[in-house]
C-alpha positions as semicolon CSV with decimal commas, in nm:
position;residue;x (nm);y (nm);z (nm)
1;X;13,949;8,385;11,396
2;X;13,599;8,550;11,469
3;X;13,334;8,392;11,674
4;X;13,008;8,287;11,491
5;X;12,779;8,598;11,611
6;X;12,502;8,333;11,782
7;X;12,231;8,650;11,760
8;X;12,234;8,705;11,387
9;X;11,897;8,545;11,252
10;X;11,889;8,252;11,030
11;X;11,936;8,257;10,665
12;X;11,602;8,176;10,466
13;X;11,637;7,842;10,245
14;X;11,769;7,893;9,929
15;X;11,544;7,663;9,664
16;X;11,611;7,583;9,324
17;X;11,237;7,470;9,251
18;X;10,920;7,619;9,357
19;X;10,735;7,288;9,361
20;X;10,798;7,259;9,701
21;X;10,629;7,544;9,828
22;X;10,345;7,592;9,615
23;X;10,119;7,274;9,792
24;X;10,137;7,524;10,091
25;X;9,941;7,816;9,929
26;X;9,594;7,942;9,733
27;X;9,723;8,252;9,563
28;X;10,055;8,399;9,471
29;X;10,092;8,739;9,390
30;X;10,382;8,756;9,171
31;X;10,556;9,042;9,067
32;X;10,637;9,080;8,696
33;X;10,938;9,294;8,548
34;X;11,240;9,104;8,712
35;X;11,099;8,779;8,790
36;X;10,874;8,731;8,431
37;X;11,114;8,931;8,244
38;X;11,359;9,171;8,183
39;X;11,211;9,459;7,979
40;X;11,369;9,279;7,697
41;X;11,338;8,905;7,706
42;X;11,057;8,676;7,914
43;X;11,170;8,428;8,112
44;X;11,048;8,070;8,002
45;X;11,074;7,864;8,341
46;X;10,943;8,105;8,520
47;X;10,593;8,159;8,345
48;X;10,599;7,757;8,336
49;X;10,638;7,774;8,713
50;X;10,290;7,999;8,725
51;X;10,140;7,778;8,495
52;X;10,200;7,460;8,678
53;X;10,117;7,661;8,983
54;X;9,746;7,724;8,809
55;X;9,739;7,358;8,713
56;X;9,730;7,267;9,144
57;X;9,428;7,483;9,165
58;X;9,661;7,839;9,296
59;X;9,553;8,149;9,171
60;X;9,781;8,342;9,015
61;X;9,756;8,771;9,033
62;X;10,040;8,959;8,903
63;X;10,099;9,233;9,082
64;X;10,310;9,551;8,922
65;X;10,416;9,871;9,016
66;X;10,353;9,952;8,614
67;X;10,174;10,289;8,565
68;X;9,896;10,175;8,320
69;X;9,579;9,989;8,321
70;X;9,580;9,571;8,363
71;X;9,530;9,490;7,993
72;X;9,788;9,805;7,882
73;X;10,046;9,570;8,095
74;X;9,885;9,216;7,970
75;X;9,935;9,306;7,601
76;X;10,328;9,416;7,699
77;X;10,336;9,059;7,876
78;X;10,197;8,910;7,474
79;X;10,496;9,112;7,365
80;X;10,760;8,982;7,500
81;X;10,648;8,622;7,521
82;X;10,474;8,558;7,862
83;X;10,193;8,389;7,786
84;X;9,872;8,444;7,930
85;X;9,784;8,065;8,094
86;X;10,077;8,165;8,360
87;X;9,818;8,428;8,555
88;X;9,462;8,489;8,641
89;X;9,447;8,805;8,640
90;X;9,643;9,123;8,678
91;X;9,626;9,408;8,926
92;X;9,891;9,739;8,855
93;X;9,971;10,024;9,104
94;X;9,801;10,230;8,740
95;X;9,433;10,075;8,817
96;X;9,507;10,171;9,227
97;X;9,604;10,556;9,072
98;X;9,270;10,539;8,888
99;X;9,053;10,492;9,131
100;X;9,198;10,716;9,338
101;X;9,185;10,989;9,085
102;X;8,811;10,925;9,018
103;X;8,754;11,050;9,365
104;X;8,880;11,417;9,223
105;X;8,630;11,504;8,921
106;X;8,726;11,819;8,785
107;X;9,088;11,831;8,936
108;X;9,360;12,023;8,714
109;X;9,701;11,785;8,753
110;X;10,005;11,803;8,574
111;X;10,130;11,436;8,408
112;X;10,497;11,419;8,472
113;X;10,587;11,118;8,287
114;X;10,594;10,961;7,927
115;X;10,294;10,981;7,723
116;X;10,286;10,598;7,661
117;X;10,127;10,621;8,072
118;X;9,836;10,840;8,017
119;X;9,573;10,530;7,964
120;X;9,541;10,559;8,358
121;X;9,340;10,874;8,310
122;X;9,088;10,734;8,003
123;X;8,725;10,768;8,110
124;X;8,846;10,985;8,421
125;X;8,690;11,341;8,472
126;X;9,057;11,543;8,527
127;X;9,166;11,838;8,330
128;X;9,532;11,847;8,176
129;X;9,745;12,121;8,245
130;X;10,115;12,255;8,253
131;X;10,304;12,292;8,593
132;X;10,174;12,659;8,655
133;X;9,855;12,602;8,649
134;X;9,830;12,214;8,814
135;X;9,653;12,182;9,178
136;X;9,806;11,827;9,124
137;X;10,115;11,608;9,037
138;X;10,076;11,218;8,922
139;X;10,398;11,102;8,832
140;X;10,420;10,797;8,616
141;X;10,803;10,835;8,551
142;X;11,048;11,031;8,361
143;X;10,985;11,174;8,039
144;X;11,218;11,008;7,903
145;X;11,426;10,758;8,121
146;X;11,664;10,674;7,863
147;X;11,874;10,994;7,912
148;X;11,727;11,181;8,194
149;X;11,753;11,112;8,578
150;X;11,581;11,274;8,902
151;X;11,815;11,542;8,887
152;X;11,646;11,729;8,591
153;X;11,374;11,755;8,814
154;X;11,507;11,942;9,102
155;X;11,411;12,300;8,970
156;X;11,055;12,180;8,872
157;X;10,953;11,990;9,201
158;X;11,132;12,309;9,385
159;X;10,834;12,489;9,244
160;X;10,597;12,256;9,302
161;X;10,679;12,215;9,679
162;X;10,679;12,631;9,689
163;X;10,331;12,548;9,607
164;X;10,256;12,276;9,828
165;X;10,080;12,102;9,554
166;X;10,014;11,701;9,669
167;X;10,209;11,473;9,458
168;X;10,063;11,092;9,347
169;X;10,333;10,802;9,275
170;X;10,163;10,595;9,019
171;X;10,504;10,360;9,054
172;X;10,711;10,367;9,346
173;X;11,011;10,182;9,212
174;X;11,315;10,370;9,267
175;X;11,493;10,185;8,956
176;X;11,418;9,881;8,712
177;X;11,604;9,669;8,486
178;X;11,578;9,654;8,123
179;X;11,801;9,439;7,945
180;X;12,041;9,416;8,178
181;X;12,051;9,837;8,249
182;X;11,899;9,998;8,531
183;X;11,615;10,261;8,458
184;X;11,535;10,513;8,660
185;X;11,145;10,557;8,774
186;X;10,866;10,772;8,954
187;X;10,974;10,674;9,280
188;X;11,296;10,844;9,246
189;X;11,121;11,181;9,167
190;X;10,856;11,097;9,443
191;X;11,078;11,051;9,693
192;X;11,298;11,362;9,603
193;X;11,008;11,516;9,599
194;X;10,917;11,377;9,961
195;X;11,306;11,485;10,085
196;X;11,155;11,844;10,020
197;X;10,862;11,831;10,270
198;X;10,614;11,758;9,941
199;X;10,316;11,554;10,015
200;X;10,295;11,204;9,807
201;X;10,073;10,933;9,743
202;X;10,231;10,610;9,666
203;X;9,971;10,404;9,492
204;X;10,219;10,041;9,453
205;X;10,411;9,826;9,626
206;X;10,546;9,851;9,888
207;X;10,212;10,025;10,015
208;X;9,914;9,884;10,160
209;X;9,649;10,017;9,885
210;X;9,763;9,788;9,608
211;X;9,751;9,488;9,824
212;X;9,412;9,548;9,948
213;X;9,304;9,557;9,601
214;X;9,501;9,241;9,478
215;X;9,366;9,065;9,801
216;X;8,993;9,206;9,681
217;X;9,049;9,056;9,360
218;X;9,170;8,697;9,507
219;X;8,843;8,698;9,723
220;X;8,633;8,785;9,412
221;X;8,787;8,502;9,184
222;X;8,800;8,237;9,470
223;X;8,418;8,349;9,599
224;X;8,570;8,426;9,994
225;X;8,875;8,556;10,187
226;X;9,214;8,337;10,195
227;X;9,384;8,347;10,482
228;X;9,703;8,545;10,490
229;X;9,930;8,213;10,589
230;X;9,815;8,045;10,218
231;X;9,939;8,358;10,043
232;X;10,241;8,427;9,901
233;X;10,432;8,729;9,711
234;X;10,690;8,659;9,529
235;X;10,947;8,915;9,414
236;X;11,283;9,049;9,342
237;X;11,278;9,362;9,489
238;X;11,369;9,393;9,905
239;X;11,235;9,797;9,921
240;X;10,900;9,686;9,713
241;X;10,804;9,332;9,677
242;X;10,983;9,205;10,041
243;X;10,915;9,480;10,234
244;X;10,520;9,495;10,095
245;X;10,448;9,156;10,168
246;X;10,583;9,155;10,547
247;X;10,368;9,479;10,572
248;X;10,084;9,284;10,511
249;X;10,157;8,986;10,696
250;X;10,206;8,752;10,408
251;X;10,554;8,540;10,323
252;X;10,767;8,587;10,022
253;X;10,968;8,404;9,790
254;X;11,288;8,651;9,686
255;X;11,400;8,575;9,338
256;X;11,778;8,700;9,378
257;X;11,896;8,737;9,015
258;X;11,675;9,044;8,941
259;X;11,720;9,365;9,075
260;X;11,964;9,286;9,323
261;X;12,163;9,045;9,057
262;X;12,479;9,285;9,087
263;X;12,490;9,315;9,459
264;X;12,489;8,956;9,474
265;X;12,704;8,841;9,243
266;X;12,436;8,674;8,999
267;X;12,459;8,886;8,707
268;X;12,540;8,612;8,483
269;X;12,356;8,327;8,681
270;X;12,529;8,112;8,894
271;X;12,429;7,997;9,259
272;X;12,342;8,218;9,574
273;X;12,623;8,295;9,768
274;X;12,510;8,312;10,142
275;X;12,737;8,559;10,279
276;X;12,607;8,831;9,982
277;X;12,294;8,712;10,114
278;X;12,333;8,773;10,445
279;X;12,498;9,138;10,372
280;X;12,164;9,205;10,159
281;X;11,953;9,138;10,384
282;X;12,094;9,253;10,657
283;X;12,017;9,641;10,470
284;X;11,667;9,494;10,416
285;X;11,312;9,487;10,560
286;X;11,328;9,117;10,686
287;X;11,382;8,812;10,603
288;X;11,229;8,669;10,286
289;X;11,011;8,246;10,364
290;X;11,261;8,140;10,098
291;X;11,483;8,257;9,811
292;X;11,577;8,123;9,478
293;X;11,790;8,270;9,184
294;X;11,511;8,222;8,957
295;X;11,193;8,117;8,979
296;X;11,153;7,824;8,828
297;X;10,932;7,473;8,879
């Protein structure tokens, strides 16, 4: 029999209902693909969480690593069914690549990613161009996710690197789900490309930039600054949505049965099983304020 190790930190609380934490904060910054939906389906209870949320006076920003403009992302959201009373507003690591790119008029850059991405660059003063001639990378994502992986990209960023050209993440998620599958994304490539000695720019989560932007927009739609204790992020990713939110100094509610569904057992729902938990986050950033399977009410 092994003795309890007395130096391993406390478990967070598991919850089943987010009603009693919301009283405690004025904005939530809540991710979207794994804790709204799943690339294929929304997910009812937890838009109805948001919404009741709203209903106590909480702002509501989604925040998402998506590589495309706020309302390219809200009219994806109509799509699938999340309607648009759960959130004020939205705020996308695609509007934090625009801006930066606005600083670099006249800038040749290759797009290395699906066409469906390059709304990031409308009104912008950037000139398309192949690999051979770019002075720039932004990396949205694969060309096509559904059969590629990083790996068809070793030759191409092995030329890039031989050129030292600086490479911008526009999503730094390694992987996502959809429908149950999970998708690779830029911040595979990005941080291939990084393992090289290549220069990159994440513009999402887990990085500051996109935080200081959503925490810009709170101030602007609450007319002042909230303080960091009556914020919350809540996520389902520890590398993204955990480890961003402890950056910053601001707590998080982990919703288990997204990303990490498989490492935890939760694949086809069921309760949290501590010592999974405990294994998870022991590979993690931290420790999460609280984590439930689903966000619900």
């Amino acid at each position: 029999m092994h003795a309890p190790d007395l130096h391993a930190p406390a478990l967070p609380p598991v919850i089943a209902s987010f009603a009693e934490l919301a009283p405690t904060y004025d904005v939530i910054l809540c991710d979207v693909w794994g804790v709204l939906h799943n690339g294929v389906a929304a997910f009812a209870p937890a838009a109805d969480a948001l919404r009741r949320a709203r209903a106590l006076g909480i702002t509501v920003i989604l925040v998402s690593n998506a590589p495309r403009p706020r309302e390219g992302v809200a009219k994806i959201l109509d799509g699938l069914g999340v309607p648009r009373d759960g959130y004020d507003t939205i705020v996308t690591s695609g509007m934090v690549t625009s801006a930066l790119l606005a600083d670099r008029p006249g800038t040749k850059f290759w797009h290395l990613g699906p066409e469906r991405d390059i709304g990031i660059y409308d009104g912008l003063d950037l000139v398309f161009t192949g690999l051979e001639d770019a002075e720039l990378i932004v990396c949205t994502g694969l060309f096509d996710d559904t059969v590629e992986t990083p790996e068809d990209y070793a030759d191409r960023l092995k030329a890039a690197r031989a050129r030292n050209l600086p490479f911008i993440c526009a999503n730094p998620d390694i992987v996502v789900e959809r429908g149950g599958d999970l998708i690779w994304c830029a911040g595979a490539i990005a941080e291939a490309y990084a393992a090289l000695g290549g220069e990159v720019v994440f513009c999402g989560k887990p990085h500051r930039p996109i935080y200081e932007t959503a925490f810009a927009t709170a101030r602007a739609l609450r007319g002042g600054d909230t303080p960091p204790a009556r914020i919350i992020a809540i996520g389902d990713a520890l590398r993204t949505d955990l480890a961003g939110a402890l950056g910053v100094g601001i707590d998080c509610l982990f919703v288990a049965a997204g990303i990490h569904a498989g490492e935890l057992g939760l694949e086809h729902g069921g309760a949290v099983d501590p010592k999974a938990l405990a294994r998870l986050l022991g590979d993690g950033p931290g420790n999460p304020t609280a984590v439930t399977a689903r966000l619900a009410w």
